[in-house]
C-alpha positions as CSV (number, residue, x, y, z in Angstrom):
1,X,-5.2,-13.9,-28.8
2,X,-1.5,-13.5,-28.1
3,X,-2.4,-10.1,-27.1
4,X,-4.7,-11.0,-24.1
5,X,-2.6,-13.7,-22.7
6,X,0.5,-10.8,-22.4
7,X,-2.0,-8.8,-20.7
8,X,-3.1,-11.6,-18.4
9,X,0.2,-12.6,-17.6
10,X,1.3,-8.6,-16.7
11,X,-1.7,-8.5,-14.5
12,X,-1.3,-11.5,-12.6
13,X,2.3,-9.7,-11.9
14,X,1.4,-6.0,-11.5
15,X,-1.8,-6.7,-8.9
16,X,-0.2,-8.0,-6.5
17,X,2.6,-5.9,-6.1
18,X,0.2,-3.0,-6.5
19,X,-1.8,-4.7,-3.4
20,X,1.4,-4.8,-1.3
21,X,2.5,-0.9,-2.2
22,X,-1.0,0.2,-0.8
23,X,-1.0,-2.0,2.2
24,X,2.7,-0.3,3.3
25,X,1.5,3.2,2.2
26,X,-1.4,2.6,4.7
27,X,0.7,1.2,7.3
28,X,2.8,3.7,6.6
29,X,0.2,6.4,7.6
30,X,-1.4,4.8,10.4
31,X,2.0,4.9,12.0
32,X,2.4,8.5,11.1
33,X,-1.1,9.4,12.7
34,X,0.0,7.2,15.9
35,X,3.0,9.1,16.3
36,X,1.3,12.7,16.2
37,X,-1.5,11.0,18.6
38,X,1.5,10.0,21.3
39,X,2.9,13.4,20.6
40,X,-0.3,15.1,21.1
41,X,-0.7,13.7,24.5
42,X,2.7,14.1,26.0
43,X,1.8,18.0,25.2
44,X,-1.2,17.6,27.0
């Protein structure tokens, strides 16, 4: 029983802060892909 409250408590911690690494890695990337779009049209 001891067992599954541990757990429960370490996922309570770890999913958010997974949830906010995946959010910045996508903003991350959109930004990236925006700046090659703005480059991409200057050369054009």
């Amino acid at each position: 029983m001891v067992v599954v409250i541990v757990v429960a408590i370490i996922a309570a911690i770890a999913i958010p802060s997974y949830t906010q690494y995946i959010e910045r890695k996508d903003v991350a990337i959109a930004k990236q892909e925006a700046q090659k779009i703005a480059t991409e049209l200057e050369r054009f």
